[in-house]
C-alpha positions in Angstrom: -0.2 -25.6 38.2 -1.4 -23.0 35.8 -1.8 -23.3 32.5 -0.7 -20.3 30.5 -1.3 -20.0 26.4 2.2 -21.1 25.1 2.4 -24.2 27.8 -1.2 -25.2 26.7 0.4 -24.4 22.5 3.5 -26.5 23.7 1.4 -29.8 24.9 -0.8 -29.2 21.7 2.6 -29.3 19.9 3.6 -32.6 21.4 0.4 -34.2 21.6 -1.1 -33.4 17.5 1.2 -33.8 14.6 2.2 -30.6 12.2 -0.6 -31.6 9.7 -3.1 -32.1 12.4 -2.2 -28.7 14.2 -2.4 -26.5 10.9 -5.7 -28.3 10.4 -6.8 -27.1 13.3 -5.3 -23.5 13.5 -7.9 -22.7 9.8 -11.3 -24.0 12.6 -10.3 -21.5 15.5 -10.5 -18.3 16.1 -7.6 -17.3 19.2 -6.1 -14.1 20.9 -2.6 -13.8 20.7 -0.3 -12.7 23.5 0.2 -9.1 21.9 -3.8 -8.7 21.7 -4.1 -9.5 17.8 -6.8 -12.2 16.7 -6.0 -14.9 14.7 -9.1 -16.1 12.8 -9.3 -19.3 10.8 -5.2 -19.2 10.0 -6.1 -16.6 7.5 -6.9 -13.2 9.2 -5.3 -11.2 11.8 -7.3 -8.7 13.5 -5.3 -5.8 15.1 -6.7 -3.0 17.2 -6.1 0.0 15.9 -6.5 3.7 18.1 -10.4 3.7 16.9 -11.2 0.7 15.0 -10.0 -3.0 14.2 -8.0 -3.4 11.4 -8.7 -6.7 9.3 -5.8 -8.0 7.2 -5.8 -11.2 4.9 -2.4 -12.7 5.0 -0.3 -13.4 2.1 -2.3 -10.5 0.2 -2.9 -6.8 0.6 -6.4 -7.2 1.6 -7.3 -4.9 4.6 -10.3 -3.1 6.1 -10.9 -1.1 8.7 -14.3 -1.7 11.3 -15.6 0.0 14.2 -15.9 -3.4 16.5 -14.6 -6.4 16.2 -17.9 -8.6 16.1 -17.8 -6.6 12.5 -14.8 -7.5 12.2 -14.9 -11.3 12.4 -18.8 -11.4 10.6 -16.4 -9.9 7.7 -14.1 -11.9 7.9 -16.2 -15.5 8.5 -18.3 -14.3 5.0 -15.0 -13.5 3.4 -13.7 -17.5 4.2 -16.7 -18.8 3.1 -16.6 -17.0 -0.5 -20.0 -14.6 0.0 -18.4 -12.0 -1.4 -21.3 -10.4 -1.9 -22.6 -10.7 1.8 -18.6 -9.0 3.0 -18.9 -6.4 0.6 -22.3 -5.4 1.7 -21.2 -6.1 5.7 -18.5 -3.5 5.0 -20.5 -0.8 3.4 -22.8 -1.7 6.2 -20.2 -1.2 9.7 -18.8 2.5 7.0 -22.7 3.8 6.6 -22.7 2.8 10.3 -20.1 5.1 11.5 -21.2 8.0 9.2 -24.6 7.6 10.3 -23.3 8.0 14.1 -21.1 11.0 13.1 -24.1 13.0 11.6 -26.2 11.8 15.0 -23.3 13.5 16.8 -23.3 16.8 15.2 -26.9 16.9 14.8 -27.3 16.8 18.6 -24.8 19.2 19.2 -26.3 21.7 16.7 -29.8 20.9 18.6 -27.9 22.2 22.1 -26.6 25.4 20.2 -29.7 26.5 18.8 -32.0 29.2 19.9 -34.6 29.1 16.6 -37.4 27.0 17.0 -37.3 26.2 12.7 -33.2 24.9 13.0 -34.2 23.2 15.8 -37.3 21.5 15.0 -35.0 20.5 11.7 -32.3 19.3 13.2 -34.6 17.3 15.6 -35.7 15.7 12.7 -32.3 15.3 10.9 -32.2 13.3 14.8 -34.8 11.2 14.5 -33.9 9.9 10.5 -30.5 8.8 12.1 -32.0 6.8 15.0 -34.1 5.2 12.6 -30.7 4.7 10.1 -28.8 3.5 12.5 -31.3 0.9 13.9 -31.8 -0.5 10.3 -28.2 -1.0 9.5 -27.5 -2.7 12.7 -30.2 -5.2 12.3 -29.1 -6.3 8.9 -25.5 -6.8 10.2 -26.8 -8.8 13.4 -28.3 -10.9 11.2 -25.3 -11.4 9.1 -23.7 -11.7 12.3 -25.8 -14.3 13.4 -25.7 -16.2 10.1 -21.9 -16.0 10.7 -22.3 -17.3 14.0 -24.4 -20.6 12.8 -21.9 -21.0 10.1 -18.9 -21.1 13.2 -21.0 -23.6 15.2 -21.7 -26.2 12.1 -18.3 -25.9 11.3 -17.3 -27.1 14.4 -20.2 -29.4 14.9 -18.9 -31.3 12.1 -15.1 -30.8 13.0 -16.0 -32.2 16.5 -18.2 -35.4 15.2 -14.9 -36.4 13.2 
């Protein structure tokens, strides 16, 4: 027999009490049957045409990102009250996606071009957003992996109760 999602919620249901269940729905992160995330019983994460859209429930907080690993480092920084570290993750995953937009246009002007001066500067306009992009990614993959550590003591703890 094959356990689906809402049989394995239902035995859940019968085996933990209410009060144990909710405790447990604000340590996971799970998928739901319609594709949205469900992160700590506080954020849904829905997918959006180009991005994932992160909303806070019972508030009007929301945020567009570009992938959801963004998505959930924001939202893991956001539970844990580093305000300052969310804000700076989602000027981070914006800068980011400007950064790749210039790249994009930059290479296409670079195709177009017969002069070897617009070339040789938009060659170098090239190069300063390889070097953009590559720095802004490594900060948020290590706020990603500080976000990641935080997950796994959490449930470290959670699991040794």
């Amino acid at each position: 027999m094959k356990l689906t999602e809402p049989k394995m919620f239902d035995i859940l249901n019968k085996l933990l009490g209410k009060e144990k269940l909710s405790a447990l729905e604000k340590q996971i992160i799970f998928q739901d049957s319609d594709g949205n995330y469900n992160l700590f019983g506080t954020y849904l994460i829905s997918k959006d045409v180009l991005e994932f859209v992160v909303e806070k429930k019972h508030t009007f907080t929301s945020h567009a990102f570009t992938d959801l690993k963004i998505a959930v480092t924001w939202a893991t920084l956001d539970l844990c009250g580093n305000i300052n570290g969310a804000a700076r993750v989602l000027y981070l995953d914006q800068l980011l996606s400007g950064i790749i937009q210039n790249m994009k246009v930059h290479e296409n002007l670079c195709k177009r071009t017969k002069d070897y001066d617009q070339l040789a500067l938009y060659t170098t306009k090239l190069t300063e957003g390889r070097v953009k992009r590559q720095s802004a990614s490594a900060e948020l993959a290590r706020y990603t992996e500080r976000c990641k550590e935080w997950q796994y003591k959490q449930f470290a703890q959670n699991s040794a109760k």
